[in-house]
C-alpha positions in Angstrom: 24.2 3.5 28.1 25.4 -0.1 28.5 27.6 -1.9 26.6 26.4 -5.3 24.7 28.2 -8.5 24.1 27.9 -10.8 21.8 27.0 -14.1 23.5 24.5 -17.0 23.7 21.4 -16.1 24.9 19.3 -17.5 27.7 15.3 -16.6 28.3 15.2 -13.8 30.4 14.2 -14.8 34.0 11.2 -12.9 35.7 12.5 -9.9 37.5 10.7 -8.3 40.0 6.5 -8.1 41.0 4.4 -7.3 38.2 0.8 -5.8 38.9 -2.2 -5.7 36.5 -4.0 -2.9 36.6 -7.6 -2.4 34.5 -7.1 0.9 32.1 -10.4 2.4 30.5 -11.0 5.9 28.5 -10.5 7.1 25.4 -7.9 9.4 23.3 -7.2 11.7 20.3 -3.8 11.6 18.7 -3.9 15.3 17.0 -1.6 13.7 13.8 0.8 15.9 12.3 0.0 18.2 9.3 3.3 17.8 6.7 1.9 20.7 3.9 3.7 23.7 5.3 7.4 24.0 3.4 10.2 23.8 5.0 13.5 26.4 3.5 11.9 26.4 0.6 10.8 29.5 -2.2 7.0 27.8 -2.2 4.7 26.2 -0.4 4.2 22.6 -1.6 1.0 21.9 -4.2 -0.7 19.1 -2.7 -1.2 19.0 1.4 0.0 15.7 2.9 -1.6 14.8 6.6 0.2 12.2 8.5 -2.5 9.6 9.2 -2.9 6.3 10.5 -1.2 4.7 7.7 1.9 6.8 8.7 2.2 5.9 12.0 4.0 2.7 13.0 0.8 0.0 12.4 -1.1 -1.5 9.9 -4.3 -0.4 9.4 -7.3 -2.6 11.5 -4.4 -3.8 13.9 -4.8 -2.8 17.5 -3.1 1.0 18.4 -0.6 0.6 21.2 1.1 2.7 23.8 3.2 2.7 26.2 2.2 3.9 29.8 4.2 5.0 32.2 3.1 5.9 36.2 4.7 7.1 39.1 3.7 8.0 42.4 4.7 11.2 43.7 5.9 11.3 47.2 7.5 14.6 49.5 10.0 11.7 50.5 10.6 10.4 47.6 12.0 13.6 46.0 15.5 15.0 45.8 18.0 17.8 44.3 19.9 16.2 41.3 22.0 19.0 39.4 20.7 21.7 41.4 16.5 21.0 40.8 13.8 18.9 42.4 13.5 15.8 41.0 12.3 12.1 41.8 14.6 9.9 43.9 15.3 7.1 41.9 16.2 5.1 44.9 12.8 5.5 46.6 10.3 6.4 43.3 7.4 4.3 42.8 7.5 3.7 39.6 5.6 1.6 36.7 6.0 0.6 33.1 3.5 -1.1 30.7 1.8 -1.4 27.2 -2.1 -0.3 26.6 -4.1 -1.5 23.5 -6.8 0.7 22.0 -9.3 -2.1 20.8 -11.5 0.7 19.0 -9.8 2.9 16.6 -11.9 5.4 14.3 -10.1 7.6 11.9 -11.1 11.0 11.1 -10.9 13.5 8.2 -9.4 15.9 10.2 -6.8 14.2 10.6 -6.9 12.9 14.1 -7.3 9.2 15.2 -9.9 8.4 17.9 -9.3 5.7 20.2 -10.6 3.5 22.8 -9.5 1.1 25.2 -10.8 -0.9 28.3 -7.7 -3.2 28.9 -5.9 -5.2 31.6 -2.1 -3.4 31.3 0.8 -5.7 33.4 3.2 -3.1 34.7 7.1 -3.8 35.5 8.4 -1.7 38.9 11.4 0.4 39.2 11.3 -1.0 42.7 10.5 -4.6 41.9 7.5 -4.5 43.9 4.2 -4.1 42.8 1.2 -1.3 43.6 -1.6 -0.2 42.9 -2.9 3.1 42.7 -5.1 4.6 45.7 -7.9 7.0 46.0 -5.6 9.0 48.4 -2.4 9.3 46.3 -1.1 11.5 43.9 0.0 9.5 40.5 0.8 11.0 36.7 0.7 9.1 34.2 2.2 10.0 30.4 1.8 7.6 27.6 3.8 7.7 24.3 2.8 6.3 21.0 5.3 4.8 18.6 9.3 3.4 19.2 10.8 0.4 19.8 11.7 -1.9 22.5 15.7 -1.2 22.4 17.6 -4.7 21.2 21.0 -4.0 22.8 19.3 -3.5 26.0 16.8 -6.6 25.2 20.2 -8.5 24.2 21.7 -7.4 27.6 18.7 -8.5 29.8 19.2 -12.0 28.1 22.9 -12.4 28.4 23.7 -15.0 31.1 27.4 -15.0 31.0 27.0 -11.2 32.9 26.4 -10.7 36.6 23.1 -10.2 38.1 23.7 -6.4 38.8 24.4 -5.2 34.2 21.4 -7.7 33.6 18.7 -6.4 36.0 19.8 -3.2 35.2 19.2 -3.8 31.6 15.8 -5.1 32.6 14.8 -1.9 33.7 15.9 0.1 30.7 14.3 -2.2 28.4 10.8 -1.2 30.2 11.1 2.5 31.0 13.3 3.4 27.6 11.2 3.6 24.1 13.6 3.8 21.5 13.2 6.1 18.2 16.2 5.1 16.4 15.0 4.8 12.9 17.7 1.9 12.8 16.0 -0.1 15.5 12.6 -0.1 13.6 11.1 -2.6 11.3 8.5 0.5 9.9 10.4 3.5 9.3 10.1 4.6 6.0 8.6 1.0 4.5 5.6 0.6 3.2 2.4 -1.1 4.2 0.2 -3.7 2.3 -1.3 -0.5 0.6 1.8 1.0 -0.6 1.7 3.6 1.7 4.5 4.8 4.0 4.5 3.9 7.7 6.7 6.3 10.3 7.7 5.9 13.7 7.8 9.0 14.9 6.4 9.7 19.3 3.3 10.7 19.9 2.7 11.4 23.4 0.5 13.1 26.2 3.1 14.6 28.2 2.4 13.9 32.5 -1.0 14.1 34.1 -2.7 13.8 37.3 -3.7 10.0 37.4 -7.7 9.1 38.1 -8.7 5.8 39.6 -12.4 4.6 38.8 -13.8 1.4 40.1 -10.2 0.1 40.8 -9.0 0.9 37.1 -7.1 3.7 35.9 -9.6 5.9 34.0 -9.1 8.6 31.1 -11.0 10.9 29.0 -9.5 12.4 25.9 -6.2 12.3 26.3 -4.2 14.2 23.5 -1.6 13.0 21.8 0.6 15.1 20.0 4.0 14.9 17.9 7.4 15.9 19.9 10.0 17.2 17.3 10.3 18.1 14.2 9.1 15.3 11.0 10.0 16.7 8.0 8.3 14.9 4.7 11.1 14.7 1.7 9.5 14.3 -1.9 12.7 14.1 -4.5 11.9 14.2 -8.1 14.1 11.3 -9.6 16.3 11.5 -12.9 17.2 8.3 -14.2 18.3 9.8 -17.2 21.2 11.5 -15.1 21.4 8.7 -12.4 21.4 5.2 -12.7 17.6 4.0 -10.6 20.1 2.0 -8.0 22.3 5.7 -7.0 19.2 7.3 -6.1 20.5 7.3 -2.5 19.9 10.5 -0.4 21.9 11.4 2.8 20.6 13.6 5.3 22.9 15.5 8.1 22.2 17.7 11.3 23.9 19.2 14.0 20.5 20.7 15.1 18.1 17.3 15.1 18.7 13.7 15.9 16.6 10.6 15.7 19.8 8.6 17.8 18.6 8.2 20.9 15.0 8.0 22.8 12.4 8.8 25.7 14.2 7.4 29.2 11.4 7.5 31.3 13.4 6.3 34.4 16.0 8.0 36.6 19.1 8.2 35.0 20.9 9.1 38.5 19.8 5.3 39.5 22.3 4.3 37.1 24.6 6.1 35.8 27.6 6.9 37.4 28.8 10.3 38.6 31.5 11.4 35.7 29.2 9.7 32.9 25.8 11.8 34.9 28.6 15.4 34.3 29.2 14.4 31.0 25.4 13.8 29.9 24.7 17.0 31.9 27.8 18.7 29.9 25.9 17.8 26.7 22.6 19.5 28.2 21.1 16.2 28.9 18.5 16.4 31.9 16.4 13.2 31.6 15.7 12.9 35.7 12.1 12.5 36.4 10.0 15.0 37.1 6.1 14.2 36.7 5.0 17.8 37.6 5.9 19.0 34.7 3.7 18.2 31.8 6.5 18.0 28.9 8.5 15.0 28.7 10.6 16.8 25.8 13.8 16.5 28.5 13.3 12.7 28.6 14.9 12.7 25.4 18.2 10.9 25.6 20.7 11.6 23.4 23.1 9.0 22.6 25.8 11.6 21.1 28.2 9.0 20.7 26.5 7.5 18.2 26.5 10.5 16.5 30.3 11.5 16.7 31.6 11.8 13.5 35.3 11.6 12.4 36.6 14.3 10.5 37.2 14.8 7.2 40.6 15.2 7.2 41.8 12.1 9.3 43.1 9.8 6.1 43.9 7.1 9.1 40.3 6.5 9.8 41.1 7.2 13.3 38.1 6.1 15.6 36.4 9.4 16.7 37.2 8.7 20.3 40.3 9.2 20.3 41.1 11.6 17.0 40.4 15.0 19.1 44.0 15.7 20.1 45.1 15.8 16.7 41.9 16.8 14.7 40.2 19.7 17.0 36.9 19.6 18.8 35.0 16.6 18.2 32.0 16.6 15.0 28.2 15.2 16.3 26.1 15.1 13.5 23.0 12.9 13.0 22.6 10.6 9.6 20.4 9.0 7.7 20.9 7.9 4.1 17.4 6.8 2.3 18.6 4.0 -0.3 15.6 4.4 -2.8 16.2 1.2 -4.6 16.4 -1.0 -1.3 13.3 0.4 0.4 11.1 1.1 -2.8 11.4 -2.1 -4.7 9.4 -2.1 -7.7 9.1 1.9 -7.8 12.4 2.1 -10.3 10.1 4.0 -12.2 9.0 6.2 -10.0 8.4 10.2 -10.7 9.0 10.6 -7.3 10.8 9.2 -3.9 9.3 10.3 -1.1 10.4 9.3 2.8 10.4 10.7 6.2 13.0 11.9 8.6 12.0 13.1 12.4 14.5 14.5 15.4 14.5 15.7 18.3 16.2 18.9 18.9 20.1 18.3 19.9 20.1 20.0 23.5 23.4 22.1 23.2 25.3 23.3 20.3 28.6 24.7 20.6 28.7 25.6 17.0 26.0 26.9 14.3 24.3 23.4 13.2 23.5 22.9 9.9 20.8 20.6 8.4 21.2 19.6 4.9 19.8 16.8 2.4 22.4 15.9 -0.4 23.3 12.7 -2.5 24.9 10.3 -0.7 27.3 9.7 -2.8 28.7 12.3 -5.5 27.7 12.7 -9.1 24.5 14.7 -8.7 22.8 17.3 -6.6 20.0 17.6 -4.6 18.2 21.2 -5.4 15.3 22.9 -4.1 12.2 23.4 -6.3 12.5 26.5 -7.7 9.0 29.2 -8.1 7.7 30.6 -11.7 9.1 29.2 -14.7 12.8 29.2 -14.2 15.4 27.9 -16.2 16.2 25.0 -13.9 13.2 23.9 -12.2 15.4 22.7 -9.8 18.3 24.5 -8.2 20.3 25.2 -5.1 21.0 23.0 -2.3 18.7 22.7 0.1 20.1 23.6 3.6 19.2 25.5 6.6 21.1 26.5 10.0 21.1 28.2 13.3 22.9 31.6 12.4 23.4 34.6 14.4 23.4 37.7 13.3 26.9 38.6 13.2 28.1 35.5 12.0 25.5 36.1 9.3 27.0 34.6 5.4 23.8 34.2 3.8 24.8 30.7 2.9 21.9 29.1 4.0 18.1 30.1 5.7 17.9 30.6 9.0 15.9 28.0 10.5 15.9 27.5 14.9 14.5 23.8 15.5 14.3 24.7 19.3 11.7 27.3 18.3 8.1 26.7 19.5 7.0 27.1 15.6 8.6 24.3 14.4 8.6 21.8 17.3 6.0 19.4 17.7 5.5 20.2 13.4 5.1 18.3 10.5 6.7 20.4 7.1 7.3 18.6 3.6 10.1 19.7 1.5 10.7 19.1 -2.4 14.1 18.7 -4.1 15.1 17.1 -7.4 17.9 15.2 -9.0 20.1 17.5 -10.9 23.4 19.0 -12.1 25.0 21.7 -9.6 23.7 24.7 -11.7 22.9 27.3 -9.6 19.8 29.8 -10.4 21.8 32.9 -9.3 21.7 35.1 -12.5 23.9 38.0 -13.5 23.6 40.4 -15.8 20.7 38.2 -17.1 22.5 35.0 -17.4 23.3 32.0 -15.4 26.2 32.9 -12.9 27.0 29.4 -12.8 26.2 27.6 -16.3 28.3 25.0 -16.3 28.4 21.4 -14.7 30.4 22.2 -11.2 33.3 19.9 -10.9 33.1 20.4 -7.2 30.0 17.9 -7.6 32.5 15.2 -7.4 33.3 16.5 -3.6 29.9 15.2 -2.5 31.4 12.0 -1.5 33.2 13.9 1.2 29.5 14.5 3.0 29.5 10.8 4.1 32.6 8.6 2.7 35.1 8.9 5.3 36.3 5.1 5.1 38.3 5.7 1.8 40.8 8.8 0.7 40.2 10.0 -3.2 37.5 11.0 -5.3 34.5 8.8 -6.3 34.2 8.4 -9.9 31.3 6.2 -10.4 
């Protein structure tokens, strides 16, 4: 959304009013159950709740979240796109941080929480307020994400005019950022050796109460927005070395590249970038009376704009279309077992984490897949009974329809109410490309497949040829 530059840095002056505002109440984050399988042939043998320990602090520290408020005004709506939404030229608007002080954890898998805080909030408008008895505020509150650094950079960056930097002020306040890139927890582990995730929790808007001059709750709900899907891999070091234990996973259907713009976007961006977000099915434009903030989500597809497979110049995607077709977006993330699991060479297991959001608008069938990032092994599913391969067959789902129908992988809708807001685990293991299809009672496919070599193709676009290591 803004460009950054790399320059000195200078402390960031004080932009706008500030207010502080008391906060009291208390709230349930409804954690995210990960025992269901996901495209697999069984469900998995020992039931995995995402607990405190999984979300993005360390256990005894203080839970944090960030509140948005806004005030909502007949005048201070307008038509954006052809809807009602909030003017971003005349919203009243407010960002801050809350701490929960008293955090109890509970065996069915929620986390209670309490606070009775003074919050400072930052103003859209750079001039503060407070609530009033006689107004009508929401207020929505997210759990987990970052603070984004190119915007923190931008904010910071003297040598650029008033205008980029105050604008980059504002987006550094009313954006939370998931990009698993941008965070110091996801997929680490904590003191305890267990794995911390940042994945969103969040209550979605709701009518805003003011009690004794602070902003009062009772159990607010938190709840997961996407999809987290758990990865357990059984490890072979016996056919890999412990240091190519690296594991790529692709999408054309989820993306973790982007995050929750809880401020106008008509305020700031201009009118062909505005059509272009809209032609992506991007609607982030405030609207408080509706409870889900799911169409907050801002995709930076960009960043996910992959070049082709058959560009040997290494063209840069932006400008490969005219001679390579329709452009590729496709979300990655490769888990490099031997960097973030030091000391677990010996491992029986990897196990990490990867959460999306559903991409808004597909102009193709996506595909979701998990595969060795780089070639020389397979990643197959975990297969029922007693089977000659315990594991087999790549593990890969996709939006199909019907008559476009192959069989090729399951059919799996992330958009669908079932699998949003859901936590599923899914169990693969290091092995040779044999597939389990039988016939005529014998392995269809018994030998090693040379193809397996081709793998590098699924992420090693900077070189031509195969990789032989």
């Amino acid at each position: 959304m803004l460009n950054s530059t790399d320059v000195k840095q200078a402390t960031v002056e004080n932009v706008g009013e500030t207010s502080r505002i008391g906060i009291s109440g208390n709230a349930c984050v409804e954690l995210a159950d990960v025992s269901t399988s996901l495209g697999g042939n069984t469900a998995t043998t020992r039931a995995v709740s995402v607990n405190s320990k999984h979300l993005p602090l360390i256990e005894g520290s203080e839970l944090k979240a960030r509140i948005f408020i806004v005030r909502v005004d007949k005048d201070a709506k307008t038509m954006i796109d052809g809807k009602e939404a909030m003017d971003g030229n005349k919203v009243v608007l407010g960002a801050g941080e809350v701490k929960f002080d008293e955090v109890s954890y509970n065996s069915d898998g929620t986390i209670f929480a309490k606070t009775n805080d003074m919050v400072e909030f930052h103003w859209l408008n750079d001039k503060a307020f407070t609530p009033k008895q006689n107004e009508e505020w929401y207020v929505c509150g997210i759990i987990g994400g970052e603070y984004n650094p190119d915007f923190d950079r931008e904010r910071k960056n003297m040598s650029l005019d008033d205008k980029t930097r105050k604008r980059a002020e504002k987006l550094y306040h009313f954006y939370v950022d998931f990009d698993p890139n941008h965070s110091p927890y996801h997929n680490q582990l904590d003191a305890n050796g267990n794995i911390r995730v940042a994945v969103p929790y969040a209550t979605g808007w709701m009518k805003l109460q003011m009690k004794d001059g602070k902003i009062n709750f009772e159990k607010w709900k938190f709840r997961l927005l996407g999809t987290m899907i758990r990865f357990k891999v059984k490890r072979n070091t016996d056919l890999v070395k412990p240091e190519g234990h690296k594991y790529a996973f692709a999408s054309s259907q989820i993306t973790a590249r982007g995050g929750f713009l809880m401020m106008p976007p008509s305020l700031f961006r201009s009118s062909s970038d505005l059509a272009m977000d809209h032609s992506f099915g991007l609607d982030c434009e405030l609207r408080p009376w509706n409870t889900s903030i799911e169409s907050n989500f801002y995709w930076m597809y960009e960043n996910d704009r992959q070049i082709h497979f058959n560009n040997p110049g290494n063209v840069n995607p932006l400008d490969e279309s005219a001679d390579y077709g329709s452009p590729l977006y496709e979300y990655r993330y490769t888990f490099d077992a031997s960097a973030m699991r030091k000391g677990k060479e010996k491992a029986e297991y990897d196990e990490f984490y990867v959460w999306g959001m559903p991409i808004p608008k597909l102009n193709y069938i996506g595909q979701t897949m998990l595969t060795a990032e780089r070639g020389g092994f397979m990643l197959g599913r975990k297969q029922k009974g007693n089977p000659r391969y315990p594991y087999a067959d790549e593990w890969l789902v996709g939006q199909s329809k019907p008559q476009e129908w192959s069989g090729e992988f399951k059919v799996l809708d992330f958009k669908n109410k079932k699998v949003k807001g859901c936590g599923f685990s899914v169990e693969v293991g290091v092995c040779r490309p044999r597939f389990s299809e039988m016939r005529d009672g014998k392995p269809a496919y018994p030998w090693a497949n040379p193809l397996e070599r081709l793998a590098v193709t699924n992420s090693k676009t900077d070189e031509m040829g195969f990789h032989d290591t």
